[in-house]
PDB file of N, CA, C and O in Angstrom:
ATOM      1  N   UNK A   1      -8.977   3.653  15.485  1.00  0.00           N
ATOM      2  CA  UNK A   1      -7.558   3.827  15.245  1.00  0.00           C
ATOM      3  C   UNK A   1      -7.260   3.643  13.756  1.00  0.00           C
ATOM      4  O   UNK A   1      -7.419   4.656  13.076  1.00  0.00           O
ATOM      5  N   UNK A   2      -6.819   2.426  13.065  1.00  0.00           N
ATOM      6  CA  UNK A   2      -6.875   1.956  11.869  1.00  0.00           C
ATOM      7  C   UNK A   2      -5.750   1.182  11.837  1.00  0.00           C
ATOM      8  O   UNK A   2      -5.281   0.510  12.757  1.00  0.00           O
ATOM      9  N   UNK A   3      -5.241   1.352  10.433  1.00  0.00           N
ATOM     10  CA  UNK A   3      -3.825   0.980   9.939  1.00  0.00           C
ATOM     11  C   UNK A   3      -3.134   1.869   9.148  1.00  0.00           C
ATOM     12  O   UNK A   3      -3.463   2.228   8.018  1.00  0.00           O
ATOM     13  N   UNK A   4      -2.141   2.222   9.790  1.00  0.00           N
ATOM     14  CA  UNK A   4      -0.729   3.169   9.251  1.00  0.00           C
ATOM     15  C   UNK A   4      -0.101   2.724   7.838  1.00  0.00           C
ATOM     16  O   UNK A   4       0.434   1.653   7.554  1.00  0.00           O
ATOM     17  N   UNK A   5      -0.295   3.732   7.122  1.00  0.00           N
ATOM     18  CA  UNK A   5       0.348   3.349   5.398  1.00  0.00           C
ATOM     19  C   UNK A   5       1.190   4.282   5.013  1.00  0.00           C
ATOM     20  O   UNK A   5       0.851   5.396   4.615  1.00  0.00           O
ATOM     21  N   UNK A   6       2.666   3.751   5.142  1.00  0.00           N
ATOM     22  CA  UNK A   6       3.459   4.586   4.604  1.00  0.00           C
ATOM     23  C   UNK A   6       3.437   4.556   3.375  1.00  0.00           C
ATOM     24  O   UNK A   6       3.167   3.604   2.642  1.00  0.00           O
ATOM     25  N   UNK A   7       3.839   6.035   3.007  1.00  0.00           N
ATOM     26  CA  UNK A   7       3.869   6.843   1.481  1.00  0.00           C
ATOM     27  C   UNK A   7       4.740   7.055   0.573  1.00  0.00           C
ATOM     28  O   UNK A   7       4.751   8.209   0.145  1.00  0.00           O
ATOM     29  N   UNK A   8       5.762   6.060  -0.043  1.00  0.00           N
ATOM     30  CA  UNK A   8       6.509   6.797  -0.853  1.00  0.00           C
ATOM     31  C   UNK A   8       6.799   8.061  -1.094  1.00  0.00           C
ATOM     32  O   UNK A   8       5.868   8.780  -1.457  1.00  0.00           O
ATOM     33  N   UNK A   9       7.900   8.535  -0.979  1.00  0.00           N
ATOM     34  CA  UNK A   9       8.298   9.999  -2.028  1.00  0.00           C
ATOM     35  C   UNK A   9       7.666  10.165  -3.376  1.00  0.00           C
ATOM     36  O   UNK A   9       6.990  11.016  -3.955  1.00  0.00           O
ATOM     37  N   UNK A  10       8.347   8.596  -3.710  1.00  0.00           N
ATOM     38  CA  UNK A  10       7.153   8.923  -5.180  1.00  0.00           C
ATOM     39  C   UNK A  10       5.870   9.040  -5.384  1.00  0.00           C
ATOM     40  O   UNK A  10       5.672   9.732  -6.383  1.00  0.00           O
ATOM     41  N   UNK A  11       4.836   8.650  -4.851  1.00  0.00           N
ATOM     42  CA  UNK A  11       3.730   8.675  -4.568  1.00  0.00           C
ATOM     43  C   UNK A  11       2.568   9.851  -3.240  1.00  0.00           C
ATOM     44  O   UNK A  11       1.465   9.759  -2.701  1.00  0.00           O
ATOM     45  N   UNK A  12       3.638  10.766  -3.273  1.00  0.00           N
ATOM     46  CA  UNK A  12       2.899  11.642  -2.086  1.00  0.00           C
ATOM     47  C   UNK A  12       2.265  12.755  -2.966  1.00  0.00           C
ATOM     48  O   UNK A  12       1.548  13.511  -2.310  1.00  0.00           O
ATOM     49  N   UNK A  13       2.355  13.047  -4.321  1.00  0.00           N
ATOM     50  CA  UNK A  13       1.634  13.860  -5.060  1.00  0.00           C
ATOM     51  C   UNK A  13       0.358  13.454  -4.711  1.00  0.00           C
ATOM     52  O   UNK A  13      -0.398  14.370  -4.389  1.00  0.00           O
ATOM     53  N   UNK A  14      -0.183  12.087  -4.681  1.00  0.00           N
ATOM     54  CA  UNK A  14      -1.454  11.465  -4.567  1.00  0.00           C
ATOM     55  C   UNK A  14      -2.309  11.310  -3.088  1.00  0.00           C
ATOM     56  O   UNK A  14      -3.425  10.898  -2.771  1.00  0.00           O
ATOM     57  N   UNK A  15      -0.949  11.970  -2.264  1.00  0.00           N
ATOM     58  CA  UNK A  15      -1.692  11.893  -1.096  1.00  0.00           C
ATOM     59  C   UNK A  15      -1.721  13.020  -0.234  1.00  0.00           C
ATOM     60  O   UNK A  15      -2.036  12.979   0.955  1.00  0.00           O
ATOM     61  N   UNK A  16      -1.180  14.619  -1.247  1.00  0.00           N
ATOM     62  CA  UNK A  16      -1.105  16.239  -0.735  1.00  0.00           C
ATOM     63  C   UNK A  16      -0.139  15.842   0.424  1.00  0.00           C
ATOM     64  O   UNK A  16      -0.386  15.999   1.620  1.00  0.00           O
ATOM     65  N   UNK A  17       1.160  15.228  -0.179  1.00  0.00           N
ATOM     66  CA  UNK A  17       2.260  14.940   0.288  1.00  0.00           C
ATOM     67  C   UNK A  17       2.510  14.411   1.963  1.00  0.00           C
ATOM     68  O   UNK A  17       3.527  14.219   2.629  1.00  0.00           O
ATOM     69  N   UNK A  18       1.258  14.307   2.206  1.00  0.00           N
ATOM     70  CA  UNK A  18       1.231  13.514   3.699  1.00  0.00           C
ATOM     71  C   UNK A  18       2.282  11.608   3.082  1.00  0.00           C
ATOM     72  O   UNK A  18       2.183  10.808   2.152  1.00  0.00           O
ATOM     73  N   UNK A  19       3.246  11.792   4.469  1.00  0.00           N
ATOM     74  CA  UNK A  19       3.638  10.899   4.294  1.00  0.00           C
ATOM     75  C   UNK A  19       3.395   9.362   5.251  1.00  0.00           C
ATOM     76  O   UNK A  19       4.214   8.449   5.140  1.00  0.00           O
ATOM     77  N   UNK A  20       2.405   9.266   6.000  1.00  0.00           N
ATOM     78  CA  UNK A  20       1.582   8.339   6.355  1.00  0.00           C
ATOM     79  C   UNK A  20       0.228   9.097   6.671  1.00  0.00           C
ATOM     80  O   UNK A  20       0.019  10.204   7.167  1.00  0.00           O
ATOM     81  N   UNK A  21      -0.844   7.837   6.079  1.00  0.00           N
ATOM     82  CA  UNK A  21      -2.506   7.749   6.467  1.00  0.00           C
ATOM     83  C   UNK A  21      -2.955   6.972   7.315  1.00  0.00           C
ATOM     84  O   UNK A  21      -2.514   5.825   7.395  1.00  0.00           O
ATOM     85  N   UNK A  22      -3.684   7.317   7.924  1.00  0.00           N
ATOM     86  CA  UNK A  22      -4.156   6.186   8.617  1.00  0.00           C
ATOM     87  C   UNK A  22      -5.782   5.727   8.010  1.00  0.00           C
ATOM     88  O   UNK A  22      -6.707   6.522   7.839  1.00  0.00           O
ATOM     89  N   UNK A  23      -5.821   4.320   7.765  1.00  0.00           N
ATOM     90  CA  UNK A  23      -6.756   4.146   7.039  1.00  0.00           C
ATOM     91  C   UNK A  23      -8.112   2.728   7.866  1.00  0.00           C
ATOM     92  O   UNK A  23      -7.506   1.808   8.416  1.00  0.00           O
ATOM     93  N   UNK A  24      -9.142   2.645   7.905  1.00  0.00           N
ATOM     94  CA  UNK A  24      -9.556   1.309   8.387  1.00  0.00           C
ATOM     95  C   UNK A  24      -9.226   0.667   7.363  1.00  0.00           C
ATOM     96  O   UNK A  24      -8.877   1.124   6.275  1.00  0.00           O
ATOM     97  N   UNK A  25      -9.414  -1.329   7.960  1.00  0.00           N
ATOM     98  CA  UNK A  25      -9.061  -1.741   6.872  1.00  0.00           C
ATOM     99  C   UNK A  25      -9.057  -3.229   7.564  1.00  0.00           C
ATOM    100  O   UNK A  25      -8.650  -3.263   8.725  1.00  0.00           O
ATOM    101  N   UNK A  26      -9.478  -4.476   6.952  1.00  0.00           N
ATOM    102  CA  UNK A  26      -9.274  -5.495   7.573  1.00  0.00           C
ATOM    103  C   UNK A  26      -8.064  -6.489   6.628  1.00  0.00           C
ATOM    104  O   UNK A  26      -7.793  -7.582   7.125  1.00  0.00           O
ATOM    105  N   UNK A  27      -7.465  -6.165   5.497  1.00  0.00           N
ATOM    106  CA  UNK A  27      -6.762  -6.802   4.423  1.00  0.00           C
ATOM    107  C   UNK A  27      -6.303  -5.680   4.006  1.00  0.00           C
ATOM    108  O   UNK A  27      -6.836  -4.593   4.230  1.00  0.00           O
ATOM    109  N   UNK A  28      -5.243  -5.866   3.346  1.00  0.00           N
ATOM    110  CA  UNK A  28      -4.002  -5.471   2.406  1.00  0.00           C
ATOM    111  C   UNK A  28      -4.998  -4.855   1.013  1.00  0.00           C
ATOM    112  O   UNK A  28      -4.876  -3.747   0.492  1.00  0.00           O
ATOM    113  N   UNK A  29      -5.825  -5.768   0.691  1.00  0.00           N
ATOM    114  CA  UNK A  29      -6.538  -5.596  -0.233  1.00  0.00           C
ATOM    115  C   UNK A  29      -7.432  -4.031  -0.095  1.00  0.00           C
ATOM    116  O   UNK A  29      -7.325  -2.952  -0.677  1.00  0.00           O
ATOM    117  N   UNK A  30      -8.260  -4.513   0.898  1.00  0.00           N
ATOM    118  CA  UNK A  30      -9.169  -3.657   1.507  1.00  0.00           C
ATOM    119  C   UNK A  30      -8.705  -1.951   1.349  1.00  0.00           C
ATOM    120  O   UNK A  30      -9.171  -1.011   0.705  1.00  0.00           O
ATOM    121  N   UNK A  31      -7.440  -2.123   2.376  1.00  0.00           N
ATOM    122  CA  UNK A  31      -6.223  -0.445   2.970  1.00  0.00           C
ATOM    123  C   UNK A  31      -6.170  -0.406   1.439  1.00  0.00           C
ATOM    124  O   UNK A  31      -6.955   0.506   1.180  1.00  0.00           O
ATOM    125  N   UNK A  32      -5.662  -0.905   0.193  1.00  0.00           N
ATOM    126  CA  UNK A  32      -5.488  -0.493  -0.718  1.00  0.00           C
ATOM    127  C   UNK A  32      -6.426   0.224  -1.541  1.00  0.00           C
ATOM    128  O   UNK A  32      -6.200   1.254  -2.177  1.00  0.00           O
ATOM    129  N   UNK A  33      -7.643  -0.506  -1.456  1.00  0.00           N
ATOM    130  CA  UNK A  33      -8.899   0.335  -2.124  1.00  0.00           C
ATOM    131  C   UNK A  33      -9.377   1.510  -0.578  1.00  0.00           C
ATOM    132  O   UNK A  33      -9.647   2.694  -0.779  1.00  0.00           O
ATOM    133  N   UNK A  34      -9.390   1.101   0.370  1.00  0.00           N
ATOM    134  CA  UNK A  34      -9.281   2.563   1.135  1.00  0.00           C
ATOM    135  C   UNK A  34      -8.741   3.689   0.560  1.00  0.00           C
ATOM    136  O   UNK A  34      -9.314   4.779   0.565  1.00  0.00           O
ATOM    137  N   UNK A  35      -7.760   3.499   0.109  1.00  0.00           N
ATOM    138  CA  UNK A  35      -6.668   4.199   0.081  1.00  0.00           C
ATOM    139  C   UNK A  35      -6.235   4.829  -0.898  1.00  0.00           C
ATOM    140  O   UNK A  35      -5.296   5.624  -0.863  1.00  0.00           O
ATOM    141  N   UNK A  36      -7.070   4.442  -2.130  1.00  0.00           N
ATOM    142  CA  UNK A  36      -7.491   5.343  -3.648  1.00  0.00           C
ATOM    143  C   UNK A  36      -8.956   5.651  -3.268  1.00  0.00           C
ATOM    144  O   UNK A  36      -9.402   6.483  -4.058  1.00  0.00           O
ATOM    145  N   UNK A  37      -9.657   5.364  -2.552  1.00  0.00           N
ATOM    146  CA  UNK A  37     -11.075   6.202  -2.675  1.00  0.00           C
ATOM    147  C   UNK A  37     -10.821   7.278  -1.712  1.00  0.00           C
ATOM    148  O   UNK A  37     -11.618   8.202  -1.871  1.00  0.00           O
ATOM    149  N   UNK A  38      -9.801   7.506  -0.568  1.00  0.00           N
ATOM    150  CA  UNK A  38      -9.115   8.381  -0.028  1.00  0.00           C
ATOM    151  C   UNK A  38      -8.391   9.193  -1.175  1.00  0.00           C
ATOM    152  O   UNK A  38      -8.764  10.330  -1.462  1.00  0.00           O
ATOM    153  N   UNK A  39      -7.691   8.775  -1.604  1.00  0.00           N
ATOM    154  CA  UNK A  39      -6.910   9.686  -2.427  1.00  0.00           C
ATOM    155  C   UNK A  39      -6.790   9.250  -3.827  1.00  0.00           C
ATOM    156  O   UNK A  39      -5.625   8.997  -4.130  1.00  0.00           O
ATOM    157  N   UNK A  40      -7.601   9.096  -4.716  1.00  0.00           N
ATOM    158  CA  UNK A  40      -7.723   8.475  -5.874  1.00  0.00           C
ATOM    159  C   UNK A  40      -6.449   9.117  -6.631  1.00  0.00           C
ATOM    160  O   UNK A  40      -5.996  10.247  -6.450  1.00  0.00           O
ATOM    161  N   UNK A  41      -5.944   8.049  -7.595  1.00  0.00           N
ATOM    162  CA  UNK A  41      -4.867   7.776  -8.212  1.00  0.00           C
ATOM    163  C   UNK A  41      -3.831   6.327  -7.706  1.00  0.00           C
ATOM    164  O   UNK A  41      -3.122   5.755  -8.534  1.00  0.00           O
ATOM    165  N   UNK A  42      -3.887   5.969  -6.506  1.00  0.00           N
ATOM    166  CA  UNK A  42      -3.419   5.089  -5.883  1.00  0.00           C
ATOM    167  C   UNK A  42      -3.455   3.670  -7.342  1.00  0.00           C
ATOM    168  O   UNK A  42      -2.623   3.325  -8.181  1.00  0.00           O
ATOM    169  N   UNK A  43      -4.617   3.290  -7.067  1.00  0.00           N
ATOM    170  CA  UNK A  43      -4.563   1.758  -7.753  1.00  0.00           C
ATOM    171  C   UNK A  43      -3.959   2.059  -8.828  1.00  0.00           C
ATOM    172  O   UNK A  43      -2.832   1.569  -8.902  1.00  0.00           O
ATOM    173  N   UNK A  44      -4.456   3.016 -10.158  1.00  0.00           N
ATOM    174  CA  UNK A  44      -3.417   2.919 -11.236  1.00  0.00           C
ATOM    175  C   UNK A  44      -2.282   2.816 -11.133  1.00  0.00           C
ATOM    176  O   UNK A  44      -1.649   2.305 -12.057  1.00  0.00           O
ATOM    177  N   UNK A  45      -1.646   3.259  -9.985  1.00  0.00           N
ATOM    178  CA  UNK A  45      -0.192   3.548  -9.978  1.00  0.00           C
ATOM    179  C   UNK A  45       0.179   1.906  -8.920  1.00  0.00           C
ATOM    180  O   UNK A  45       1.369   1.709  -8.676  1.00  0.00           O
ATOM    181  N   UNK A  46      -0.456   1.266  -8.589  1.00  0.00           N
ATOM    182  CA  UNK A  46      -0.212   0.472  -7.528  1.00  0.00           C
ATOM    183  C   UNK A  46      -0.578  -1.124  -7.967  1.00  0.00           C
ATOM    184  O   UNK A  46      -0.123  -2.175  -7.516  1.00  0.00           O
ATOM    185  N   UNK A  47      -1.783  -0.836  -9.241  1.00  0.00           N
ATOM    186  CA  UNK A  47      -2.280  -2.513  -9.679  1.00  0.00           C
ATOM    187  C   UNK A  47      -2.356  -2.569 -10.886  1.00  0.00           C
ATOM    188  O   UNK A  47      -2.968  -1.679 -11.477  1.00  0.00           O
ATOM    189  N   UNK A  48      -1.772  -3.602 -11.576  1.00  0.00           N
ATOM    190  CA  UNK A  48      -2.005  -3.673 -12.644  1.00  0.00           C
ATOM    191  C   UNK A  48      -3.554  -4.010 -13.219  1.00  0.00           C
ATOM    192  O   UNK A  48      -4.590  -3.991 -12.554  1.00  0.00           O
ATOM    193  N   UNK A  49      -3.399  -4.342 -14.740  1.00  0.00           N
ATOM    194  CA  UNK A  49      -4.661  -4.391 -15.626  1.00  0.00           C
ATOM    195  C   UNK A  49      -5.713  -5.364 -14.584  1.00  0.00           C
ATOM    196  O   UNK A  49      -6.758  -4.951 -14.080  1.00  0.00           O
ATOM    197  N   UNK A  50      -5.156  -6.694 -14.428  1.00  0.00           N
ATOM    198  CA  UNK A  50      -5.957  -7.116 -13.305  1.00  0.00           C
ATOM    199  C   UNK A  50      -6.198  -7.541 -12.403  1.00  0.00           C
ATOM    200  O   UNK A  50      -6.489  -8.718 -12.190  1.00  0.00           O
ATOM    201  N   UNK A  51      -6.091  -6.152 -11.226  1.00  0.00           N
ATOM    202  CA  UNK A  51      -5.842  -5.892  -9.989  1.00  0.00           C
ATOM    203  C   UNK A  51      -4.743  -6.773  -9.065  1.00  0.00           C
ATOM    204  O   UNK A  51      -4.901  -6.957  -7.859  1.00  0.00           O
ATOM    205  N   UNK A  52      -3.908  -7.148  -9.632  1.00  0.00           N
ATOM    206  CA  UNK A  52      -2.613  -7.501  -9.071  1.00  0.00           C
ATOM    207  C   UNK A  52      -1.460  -6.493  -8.847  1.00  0.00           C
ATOM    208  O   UNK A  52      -1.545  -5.504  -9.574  1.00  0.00           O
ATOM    209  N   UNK A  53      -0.584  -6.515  -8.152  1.00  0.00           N
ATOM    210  CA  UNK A  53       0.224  -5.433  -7.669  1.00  0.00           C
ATOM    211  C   UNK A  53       1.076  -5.398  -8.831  1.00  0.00           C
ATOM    212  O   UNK A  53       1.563  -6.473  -9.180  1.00  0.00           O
ATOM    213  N   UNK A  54       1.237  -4.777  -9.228  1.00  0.00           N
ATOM    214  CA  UNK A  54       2.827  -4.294 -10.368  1.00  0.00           C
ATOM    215  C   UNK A  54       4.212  -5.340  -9.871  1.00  0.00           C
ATOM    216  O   UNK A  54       4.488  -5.581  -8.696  1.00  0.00           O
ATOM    217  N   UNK A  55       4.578  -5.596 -10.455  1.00  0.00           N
ATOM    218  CA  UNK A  55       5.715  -6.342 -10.568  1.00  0.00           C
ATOM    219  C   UNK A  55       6.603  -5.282  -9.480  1.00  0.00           C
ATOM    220  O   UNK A  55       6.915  -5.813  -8.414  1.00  0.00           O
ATOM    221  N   UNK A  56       7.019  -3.862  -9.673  1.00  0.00           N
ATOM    222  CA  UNK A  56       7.842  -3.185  -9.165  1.00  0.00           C
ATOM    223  C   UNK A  56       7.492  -2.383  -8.019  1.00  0.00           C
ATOM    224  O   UNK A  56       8.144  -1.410  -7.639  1.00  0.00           O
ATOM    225  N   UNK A  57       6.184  -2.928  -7.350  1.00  0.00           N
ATOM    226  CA  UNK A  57       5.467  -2.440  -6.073  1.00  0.00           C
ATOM    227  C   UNK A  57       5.984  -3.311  -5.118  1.00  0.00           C
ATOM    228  O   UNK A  57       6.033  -4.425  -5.642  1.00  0.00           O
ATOM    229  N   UNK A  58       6.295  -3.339  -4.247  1.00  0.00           N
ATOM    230  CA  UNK A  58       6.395  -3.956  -2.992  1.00  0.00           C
ATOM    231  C   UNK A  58       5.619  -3.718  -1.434  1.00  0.00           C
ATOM    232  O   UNK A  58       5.773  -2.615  -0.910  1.00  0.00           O
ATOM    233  N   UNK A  59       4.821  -4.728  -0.741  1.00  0.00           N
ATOM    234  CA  UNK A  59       4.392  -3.762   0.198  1.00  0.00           C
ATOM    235  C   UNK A  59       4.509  -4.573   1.042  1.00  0.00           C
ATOM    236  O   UNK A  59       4.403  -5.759   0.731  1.00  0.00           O
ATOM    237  N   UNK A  60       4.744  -4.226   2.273  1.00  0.00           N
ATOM    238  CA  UNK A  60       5.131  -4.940   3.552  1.00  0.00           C
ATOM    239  C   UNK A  60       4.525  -4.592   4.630  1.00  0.00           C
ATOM    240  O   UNK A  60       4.537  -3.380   4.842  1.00  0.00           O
ATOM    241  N   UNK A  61       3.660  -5.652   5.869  1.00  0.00           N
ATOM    242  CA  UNK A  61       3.067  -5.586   6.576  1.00  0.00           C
ATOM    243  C   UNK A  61       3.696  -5.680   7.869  1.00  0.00           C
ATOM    244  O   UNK A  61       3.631  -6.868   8.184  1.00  0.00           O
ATOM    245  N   UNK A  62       4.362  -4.920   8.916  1.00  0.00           N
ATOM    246  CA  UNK A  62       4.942  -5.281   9.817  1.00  0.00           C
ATOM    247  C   UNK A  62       6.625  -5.830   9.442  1.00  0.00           C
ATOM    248  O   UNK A  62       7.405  -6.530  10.088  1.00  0.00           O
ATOM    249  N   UNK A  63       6.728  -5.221   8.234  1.00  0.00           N
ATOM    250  CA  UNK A  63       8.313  -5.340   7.332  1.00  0.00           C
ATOM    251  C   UNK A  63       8.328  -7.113   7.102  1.00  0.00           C
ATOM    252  O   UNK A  63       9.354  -7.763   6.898  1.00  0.00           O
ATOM    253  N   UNK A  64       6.947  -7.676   7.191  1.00  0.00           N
ATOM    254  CA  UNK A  64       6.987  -8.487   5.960  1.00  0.00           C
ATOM    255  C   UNK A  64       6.355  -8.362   4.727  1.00  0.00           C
ATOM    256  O   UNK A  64       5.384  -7.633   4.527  1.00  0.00           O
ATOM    257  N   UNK A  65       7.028  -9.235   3.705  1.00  0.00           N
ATOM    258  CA  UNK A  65       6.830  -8.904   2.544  1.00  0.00           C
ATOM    259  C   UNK A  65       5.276  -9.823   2.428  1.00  0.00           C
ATOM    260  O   UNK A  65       5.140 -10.889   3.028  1.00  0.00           O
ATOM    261  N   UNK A  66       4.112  -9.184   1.523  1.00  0.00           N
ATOM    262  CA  UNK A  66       3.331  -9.619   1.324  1.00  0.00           C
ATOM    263  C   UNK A  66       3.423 -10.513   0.652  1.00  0.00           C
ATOM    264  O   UNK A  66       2.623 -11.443   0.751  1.00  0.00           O
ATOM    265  N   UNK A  67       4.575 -10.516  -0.380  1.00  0.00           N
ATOM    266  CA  UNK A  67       4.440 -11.719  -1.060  1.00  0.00           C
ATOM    267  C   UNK A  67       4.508 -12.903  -0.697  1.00  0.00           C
ATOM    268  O   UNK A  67       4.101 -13.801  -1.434  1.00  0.00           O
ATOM    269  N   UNK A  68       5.165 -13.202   0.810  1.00  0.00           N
ATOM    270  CA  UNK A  68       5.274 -14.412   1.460  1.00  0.00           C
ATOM    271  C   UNK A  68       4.614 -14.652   2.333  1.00  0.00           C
ATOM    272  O   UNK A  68       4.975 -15.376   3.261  1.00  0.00           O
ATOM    273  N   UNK A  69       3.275 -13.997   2.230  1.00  0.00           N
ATOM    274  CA  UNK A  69       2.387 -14.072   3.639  1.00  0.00           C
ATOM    275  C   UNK A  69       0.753 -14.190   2.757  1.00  0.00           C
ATOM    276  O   UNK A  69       0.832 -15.298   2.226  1.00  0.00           O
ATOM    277  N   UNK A  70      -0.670 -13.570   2.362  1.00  0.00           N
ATOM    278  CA  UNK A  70      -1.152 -14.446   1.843  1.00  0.00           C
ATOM    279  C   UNK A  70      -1.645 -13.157   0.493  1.00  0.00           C
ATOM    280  O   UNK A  70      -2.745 -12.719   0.156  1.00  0.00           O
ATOM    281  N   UNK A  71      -0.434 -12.919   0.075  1.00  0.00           N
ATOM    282  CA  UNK A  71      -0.500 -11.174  -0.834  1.00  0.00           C
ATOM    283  C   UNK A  71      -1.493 -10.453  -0.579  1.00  0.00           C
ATOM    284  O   UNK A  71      -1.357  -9.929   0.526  1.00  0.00           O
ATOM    285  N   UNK A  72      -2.625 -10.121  -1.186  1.00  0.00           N
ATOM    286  CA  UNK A  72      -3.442  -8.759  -1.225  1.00  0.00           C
ATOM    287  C   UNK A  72      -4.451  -9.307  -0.048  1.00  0.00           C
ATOM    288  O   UNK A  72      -5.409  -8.565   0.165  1.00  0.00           O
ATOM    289  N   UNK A  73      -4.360 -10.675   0.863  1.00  0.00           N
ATOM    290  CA  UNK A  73      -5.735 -10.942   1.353  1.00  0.00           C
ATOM    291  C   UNK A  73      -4.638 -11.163   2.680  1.00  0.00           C
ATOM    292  O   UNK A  73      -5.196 -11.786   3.584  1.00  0.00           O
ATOM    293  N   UNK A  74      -3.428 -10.849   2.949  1.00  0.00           N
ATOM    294  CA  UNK A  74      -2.684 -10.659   4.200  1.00  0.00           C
ATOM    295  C   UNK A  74      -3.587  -9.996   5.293  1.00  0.00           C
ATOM    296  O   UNK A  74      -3.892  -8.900   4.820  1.00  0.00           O
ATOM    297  N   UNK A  75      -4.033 -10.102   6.252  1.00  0.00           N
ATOM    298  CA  UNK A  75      -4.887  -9.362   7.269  1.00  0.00           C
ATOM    299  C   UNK A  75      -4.006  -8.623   7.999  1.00  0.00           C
ATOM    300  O   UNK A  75      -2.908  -8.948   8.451  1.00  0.00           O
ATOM    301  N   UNK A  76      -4.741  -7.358   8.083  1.00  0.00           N
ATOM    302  CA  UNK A  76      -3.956  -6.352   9.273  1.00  0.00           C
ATOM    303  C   UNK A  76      -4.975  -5.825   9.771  1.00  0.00           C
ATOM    304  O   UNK A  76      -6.165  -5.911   9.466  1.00  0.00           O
ATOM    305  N   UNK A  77      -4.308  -5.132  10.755  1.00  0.00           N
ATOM    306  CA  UNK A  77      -5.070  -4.826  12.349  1.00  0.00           C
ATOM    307  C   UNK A  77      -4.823  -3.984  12.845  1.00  0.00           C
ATOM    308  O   UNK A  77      -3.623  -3.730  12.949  1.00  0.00           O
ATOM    309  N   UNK A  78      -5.912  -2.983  13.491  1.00  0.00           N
ATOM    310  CA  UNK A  78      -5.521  -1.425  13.838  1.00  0.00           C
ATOM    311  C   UNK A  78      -4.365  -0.960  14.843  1.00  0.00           C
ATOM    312  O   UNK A  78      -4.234  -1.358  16.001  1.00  0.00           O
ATOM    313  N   UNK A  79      -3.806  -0.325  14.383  1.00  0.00           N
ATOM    314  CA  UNK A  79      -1.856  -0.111  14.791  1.00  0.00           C
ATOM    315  C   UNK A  79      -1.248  -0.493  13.655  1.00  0.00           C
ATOM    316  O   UNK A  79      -0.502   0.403  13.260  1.00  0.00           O
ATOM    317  N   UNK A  80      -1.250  -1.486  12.928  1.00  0.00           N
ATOM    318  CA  UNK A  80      -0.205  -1.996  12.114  1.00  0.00           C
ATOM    319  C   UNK A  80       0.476  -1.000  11.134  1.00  0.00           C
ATOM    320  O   UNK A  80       0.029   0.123  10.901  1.00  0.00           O
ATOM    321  N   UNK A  81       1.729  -1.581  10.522  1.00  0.00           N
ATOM    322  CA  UNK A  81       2.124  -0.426  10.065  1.00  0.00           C
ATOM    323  C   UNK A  81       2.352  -0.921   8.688  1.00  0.00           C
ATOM    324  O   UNK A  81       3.205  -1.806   8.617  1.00  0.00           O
ATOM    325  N   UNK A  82       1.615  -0.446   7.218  1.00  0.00           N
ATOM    326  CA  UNK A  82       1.663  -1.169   6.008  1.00  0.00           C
ATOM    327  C   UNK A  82       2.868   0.054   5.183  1.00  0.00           C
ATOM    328  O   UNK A  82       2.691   1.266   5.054  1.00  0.00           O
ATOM    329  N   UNK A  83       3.805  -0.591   4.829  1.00  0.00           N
ATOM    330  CA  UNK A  83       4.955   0.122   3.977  1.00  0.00           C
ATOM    331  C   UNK A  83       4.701  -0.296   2.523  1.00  0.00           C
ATOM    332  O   UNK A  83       4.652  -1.474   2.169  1.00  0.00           O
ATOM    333  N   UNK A  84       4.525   0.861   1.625  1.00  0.00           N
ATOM    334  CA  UNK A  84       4.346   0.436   0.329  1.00  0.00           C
ATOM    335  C   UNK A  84       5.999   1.101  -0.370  1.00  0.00           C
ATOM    336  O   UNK A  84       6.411   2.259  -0.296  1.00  0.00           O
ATOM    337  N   UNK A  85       6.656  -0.073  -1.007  1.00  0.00           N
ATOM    338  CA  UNK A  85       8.067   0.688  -1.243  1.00  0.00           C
ATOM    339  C   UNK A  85       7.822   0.113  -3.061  1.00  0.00           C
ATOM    340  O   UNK A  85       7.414  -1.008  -3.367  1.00  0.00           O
ATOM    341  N   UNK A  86       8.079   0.872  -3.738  1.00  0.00           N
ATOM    342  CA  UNK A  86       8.831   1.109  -5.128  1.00  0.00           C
ATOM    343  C   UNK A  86       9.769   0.423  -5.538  1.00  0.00           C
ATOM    344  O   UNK A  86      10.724   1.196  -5.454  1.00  0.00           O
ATOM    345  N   UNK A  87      10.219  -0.734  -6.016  1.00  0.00           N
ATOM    346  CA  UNK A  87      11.209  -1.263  -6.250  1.00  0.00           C
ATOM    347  C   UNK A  87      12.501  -0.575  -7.178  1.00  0.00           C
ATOM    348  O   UNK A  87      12.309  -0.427  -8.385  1.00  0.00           O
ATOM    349  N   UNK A  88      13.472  -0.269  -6.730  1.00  0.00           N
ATOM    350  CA  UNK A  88      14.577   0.469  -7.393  1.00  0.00           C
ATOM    351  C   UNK A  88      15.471  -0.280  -8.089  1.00  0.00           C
ATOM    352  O   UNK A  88      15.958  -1.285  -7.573  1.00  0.00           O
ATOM    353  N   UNK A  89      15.883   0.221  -9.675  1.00  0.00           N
ATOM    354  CA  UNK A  89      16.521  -0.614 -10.390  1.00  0.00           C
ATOM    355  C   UNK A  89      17.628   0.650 -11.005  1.00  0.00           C
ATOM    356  O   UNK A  89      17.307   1.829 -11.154  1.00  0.00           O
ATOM    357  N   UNK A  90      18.687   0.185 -11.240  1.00  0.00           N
ATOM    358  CA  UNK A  90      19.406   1.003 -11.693  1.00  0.00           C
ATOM    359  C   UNK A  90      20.944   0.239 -12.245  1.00  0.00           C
ATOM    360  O   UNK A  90      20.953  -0.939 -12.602  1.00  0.00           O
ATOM    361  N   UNK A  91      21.945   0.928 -12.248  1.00  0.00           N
ATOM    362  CA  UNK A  91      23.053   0.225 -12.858  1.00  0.00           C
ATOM    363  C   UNK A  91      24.215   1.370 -12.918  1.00  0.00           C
ATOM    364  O   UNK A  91      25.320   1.105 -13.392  1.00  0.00           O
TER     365      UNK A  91
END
């Protein structure tokens, strides 16, 4: 089966505009490097210099936020559904 990764709008250039993958994966960490050797471009756009998520990435496991659960080493499990959202700033 795997784990379900939704796709940004902004980010579906990188994935021939499919807007969920299904990827194996036992960590947050893991689906993420799945998920540029699937569709390389991912991490640049997703981790910074060293390999931490961008300040303006957000990704949520079951619509929690990773940041409050154990970040990139959060475990997920085949079905789950990983949302990677873009943080929006404007004025």
């Amino acid at each position: 089966m795997g784990v379900i990764v939704r796709i940004p709008t902004q980010l579906r250039e990188l994935s021939a505009g499919a807007a969920e993958i299904t990827l194996p994966a036992g960590t947050v960490a893991e689906l993420l490097a799945a998920l540029d050797a699937a569709h390389p471009g991912f991490a640049e756009r997703l981790h910074d210099g060293d390999g931490q998520l961008r300040r303006f990435v957000n990704v949520f496991v079951a619509d929690e936020d990773i940041r409050f659960l154990d970040g990139l080493e959060t475990p997920v499990a085949d079905g789950q559904v990983v949302s990677i959202i873009p943080a929006v700033a404007g004025g």
